[in-house]
Biotite code that builds the C-alpha atoms (Angstrom):
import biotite.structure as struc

atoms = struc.array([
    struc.Atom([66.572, -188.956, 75.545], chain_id="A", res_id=1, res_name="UNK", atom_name="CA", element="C"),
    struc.Atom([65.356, -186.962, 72.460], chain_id="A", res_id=2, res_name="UNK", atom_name="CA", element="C"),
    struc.Atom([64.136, -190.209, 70.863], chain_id="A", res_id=3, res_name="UNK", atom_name="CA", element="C"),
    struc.Atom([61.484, -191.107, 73.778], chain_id="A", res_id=4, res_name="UNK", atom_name="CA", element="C"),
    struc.Atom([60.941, -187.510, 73.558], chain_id="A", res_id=5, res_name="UNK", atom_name="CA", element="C"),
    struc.Atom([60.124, -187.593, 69.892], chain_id="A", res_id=6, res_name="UNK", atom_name="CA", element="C"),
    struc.Atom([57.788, -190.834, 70.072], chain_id="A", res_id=7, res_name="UNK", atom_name="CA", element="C"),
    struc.Atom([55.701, -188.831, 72.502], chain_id="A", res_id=8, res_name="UNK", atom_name="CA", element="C"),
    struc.Atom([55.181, -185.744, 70.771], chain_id="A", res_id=9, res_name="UNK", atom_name="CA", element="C"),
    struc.Atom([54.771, -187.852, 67.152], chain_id="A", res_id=10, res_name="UNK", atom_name="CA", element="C"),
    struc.Atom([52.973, -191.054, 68.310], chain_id="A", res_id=11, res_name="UNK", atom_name="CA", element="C"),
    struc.Atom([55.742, -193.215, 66.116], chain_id="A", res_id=12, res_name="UNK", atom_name="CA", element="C"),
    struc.Atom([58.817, -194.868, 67.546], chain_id="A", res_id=13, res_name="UNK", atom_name="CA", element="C"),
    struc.Atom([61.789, -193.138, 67.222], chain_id="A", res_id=14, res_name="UNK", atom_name="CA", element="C"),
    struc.Atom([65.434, -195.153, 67.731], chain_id="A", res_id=15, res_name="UNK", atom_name="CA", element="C"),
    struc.Atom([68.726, -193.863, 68.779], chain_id="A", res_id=16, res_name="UNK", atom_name="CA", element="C"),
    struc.Atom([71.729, -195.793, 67.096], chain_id="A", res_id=17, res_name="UNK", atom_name="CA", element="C"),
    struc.Atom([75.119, -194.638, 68.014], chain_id="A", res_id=18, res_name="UNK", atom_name="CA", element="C"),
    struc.Atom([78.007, -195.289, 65.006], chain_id="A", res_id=19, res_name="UNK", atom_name="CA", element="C"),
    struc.Atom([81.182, -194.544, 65.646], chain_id="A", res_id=20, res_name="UNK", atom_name="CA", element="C"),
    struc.Atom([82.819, -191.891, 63.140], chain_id="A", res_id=21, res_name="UNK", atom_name="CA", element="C"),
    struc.Atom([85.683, -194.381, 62.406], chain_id="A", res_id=22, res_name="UNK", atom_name="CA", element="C"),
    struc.Atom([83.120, -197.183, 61.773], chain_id="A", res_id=23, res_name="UNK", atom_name="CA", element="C"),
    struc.Atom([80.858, -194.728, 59.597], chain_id="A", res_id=24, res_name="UNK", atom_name="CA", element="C"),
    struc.Atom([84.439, -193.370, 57.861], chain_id="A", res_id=25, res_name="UNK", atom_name="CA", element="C"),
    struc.Atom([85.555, -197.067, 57.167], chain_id="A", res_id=26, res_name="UNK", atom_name="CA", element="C"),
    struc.Atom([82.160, -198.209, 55.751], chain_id="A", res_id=27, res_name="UNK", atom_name="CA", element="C"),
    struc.Atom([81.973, -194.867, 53.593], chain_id="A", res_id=28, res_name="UNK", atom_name="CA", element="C"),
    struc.Atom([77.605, -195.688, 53.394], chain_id="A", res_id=29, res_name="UNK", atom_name="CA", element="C"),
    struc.Atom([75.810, -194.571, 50.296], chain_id="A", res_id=30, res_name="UNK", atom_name="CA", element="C"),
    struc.Atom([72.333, -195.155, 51.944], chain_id="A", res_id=31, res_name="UNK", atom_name="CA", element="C"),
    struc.Atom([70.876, -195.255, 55.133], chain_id="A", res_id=32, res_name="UNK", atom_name="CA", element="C"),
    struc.Atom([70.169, -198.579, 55.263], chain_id="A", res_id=33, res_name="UNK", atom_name="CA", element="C"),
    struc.Atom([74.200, -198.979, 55.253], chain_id="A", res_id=34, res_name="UNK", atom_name="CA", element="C"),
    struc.Atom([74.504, -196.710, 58.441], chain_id="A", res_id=35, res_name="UNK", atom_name="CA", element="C"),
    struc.Atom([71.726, -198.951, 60.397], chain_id="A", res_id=36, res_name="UNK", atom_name="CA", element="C"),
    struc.Atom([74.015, -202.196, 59.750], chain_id="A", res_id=37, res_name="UNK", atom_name="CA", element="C"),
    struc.Atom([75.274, -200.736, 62.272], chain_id="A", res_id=38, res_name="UNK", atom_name="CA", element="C"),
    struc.Atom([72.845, -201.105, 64.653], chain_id="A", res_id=39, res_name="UNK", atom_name="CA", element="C"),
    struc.Atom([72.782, -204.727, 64.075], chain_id="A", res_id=40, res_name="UNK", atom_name="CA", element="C"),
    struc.Atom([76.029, -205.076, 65.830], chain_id="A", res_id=41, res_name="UNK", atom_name="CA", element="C"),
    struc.Atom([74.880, -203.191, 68.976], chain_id="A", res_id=42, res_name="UNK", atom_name="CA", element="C"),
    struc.Atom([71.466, -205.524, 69.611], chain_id="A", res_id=43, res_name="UNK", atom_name="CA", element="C"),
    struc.Atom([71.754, -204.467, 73.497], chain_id="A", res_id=44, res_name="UNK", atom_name="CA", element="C"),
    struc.Atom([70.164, -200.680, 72.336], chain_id="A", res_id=45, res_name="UNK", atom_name="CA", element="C"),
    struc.Atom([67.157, -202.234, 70.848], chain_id="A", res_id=46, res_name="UNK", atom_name="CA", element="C"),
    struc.Atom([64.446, -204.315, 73.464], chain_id="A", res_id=47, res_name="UNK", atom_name="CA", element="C"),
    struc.Atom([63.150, -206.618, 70.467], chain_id="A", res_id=48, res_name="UNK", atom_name="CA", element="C"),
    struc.Atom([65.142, -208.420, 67.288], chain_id="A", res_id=49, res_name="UNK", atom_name="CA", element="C"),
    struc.Atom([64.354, -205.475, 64.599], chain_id="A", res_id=50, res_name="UNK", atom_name="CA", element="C"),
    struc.Atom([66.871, -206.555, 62.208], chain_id="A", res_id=51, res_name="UNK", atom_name="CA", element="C"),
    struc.Atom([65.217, -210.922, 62.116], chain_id="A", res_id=52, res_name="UNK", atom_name="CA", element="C"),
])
């Protein structure tokens, strides 16, 4: 995966969060911080609590 991939070659963590267009179309985000909400309802991606 290009995110394990990019942690190597950088030596910071990179995450992959998938977001659905419809779910990125209905929340219409202004930030990014609106688009990683939606990792919060995917927890199963992400091996510790990131988001408390």
């Amino acid at each position: 995966m290009w995110a394990a991939r990019a942690t190597e070659l950088t030596g910071k963590e990179w995450r992959y969060v998938k977001v659905l267009q419809t779910n990125f179309n209905s929340l219409q985000p202004t930030t990014f911080e609106d688009c990683a909400h939606f990792g919060t309802l995917q927890p199963s991606l992400f091996d510790d609590d990131m988001y408390g």
